[in-house]
N, C-alpha and C positions, 0 to 999 in steps of 0.2 A: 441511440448512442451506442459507440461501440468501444469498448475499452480491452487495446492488446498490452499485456503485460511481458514484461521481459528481465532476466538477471538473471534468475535463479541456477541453480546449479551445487555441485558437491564444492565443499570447502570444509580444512580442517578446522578446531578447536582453536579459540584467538583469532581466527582471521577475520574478513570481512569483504561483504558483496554489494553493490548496487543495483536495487528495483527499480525497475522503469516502467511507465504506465503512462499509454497514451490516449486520448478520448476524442472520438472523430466522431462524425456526423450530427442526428439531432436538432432541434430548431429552433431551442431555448440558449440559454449562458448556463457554461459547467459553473457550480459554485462550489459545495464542499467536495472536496475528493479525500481520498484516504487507504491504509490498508488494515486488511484482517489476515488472521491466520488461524488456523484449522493444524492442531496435532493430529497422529492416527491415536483413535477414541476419544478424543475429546471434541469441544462443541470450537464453533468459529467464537474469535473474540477479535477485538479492535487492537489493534495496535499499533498505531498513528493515522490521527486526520487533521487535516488543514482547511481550514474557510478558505473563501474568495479574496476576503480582506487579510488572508496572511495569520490567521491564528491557529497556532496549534496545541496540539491534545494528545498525549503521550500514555499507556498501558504500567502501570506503578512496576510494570514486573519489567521492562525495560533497564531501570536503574539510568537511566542516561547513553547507553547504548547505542540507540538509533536518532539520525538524525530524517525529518520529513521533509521535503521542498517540493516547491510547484513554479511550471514557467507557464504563466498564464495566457503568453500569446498563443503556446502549444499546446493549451489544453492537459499537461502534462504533469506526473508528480512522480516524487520520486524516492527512497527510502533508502539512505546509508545507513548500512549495520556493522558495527563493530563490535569485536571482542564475543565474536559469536560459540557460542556453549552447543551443545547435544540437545541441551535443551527446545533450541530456538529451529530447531525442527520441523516442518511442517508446511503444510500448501500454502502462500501465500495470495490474499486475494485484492485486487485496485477494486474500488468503487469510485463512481461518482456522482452525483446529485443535481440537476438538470434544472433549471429554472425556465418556466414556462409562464407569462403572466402571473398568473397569480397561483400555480402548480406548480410543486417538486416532485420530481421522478428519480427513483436511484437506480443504478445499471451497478452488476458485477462484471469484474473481469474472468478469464478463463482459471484465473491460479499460475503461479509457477512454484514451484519446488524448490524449497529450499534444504538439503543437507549439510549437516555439520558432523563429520568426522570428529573422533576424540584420539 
C-alpha cells in the first residue's frame, strides 16, 4: 500500500488547512486510516483516526479543533484543522491499516509539513 499525503503548507495563527491522504495499491481492504504528527523534538503521537465503519478518535489536546473524514470508495482520509496555534506545528503523518484475511498491515505516509505563523 501506498499512501501520498497532501495540504500542508505555512498558514498564519487562527487559520486553517486541509490534509488529504490517499491509499493505492495493496490486496487487502483499507480499514483504519488516520493521522500522526511529529513536533521538531518530540515523539510522533495520534491525532485523529477513523475505522472502516466510521468511528472516530480524536487527541484530548485537539479541544475540538480538527475535524477527520474518509471517502471510502477512494481509499481516502482526510483532516480539517481549525483555529490553528504555533503549537500545531509539525510533520504531519496518514496511515493506514490494510486488511488481509485474517492479517493487519499498517503503511505510513511520507508527512507533509504543517506551519503555523503567529
Amino acid at each position: 500500500v501506498q499512501l501520498q499525503a497532501s495540504g500542508g503548507g505555512l498558514v498564519q495563527a487562527g487559520g486553517s488547512l486541509r490534509l488529504s491522504c490517499s491509499a493505492s495499491g495493496g490486496i487487502g481492504s483499507i480499514d483504519d486510516m488516520g493521522w500522526y504528527r511529529q513536533a521538531p523534538g518530540k515523539q510522533r503521537a495520534l491525532v485523529a483516526s477513523i475505522t472502516g465503519a466510521g468511528s472516530t478518535k480524536y487527541a484530548d489536546f485537539l479541544k475540538g479543533r480538527f475535524t477527520i473524514s474518509r471517502d471510502m470508495a477512494k481509499n481516502a482520509v482526510y483532516l480539517e484543522m481549525n483555529s490553528l496555534t504555533p503549537e500545531d506545528t509539525a510533520v504531519y503523518y496518514c496511515y493506514a491499516v490494510e486488511k488481509s484475511g485474517f492479517s493487519r498491515f499498517g503503511y505510513w505516509g511520507q508527512g507533509t509539513l504543517v506551519t503555523v505563523s503567529s
